[in-house]
Phi, psi and omega in degrees: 000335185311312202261014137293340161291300184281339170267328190290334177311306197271345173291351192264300198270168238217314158215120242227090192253109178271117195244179168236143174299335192255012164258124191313316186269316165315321192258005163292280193308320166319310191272334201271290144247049112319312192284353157278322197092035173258173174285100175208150085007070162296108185233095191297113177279339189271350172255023172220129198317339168261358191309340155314305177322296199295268178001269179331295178312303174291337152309321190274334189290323194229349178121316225231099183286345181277147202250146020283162155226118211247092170286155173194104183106003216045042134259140175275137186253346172128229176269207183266309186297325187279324172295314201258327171294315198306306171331302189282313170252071179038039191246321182313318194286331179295302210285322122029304197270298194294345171278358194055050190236037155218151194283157185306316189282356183298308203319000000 
């Protein structure tokens, strides 16, 4: 069930941050975009009753078990370190707008 929970998630949502409340490297990313103005989904795992489930389900579908995991677009971009280069090099914000997870006039 997990892992029909997490592609109907990230196909619904425009951007998709699978967090922990308590990680650090989650509110590096969190903050990161809030502070651009996007749109995203934070689906804290450690406050959902399956979010182990869901973990697991996203390791076996993209590789990567570790959190943030981050969609945008229902494409997966990675983590927190894969978040913040797409930033520095001006990439974030393109893929942002075309998922429509920024207001029209940021753009």
């Amino acid at each position: 069930m997990a892992l029909p929970k997490a592609k109907e998630i990230v196909s619904s949502n425009a951007v998709v941050v699978f967090s922990k409340s308590y990680c650090p490297f989650c509110v590096t990313v969190k903050d990161l975009l809030k502070q651009l103005g996007a749109t995203f989904t934070a689906v804290e795992l450690d406050k959902e009753s399956d979010g182990s489930e869901i973990q697991s389900a996203l390791a076996e579908w993209c590789g990567q078990r570790t959190v943030p995991n981050v969609f945008i677009g229902g494409k997966h971009i990675g983590g927190c370190d894969a978040t913040t280069a797409l930033h520095r090099e001006a990439k974030l914000l393109p893929l942002l707008t075309e998922a429509g997870a920024l207001p029209k006039t940021a753009a």
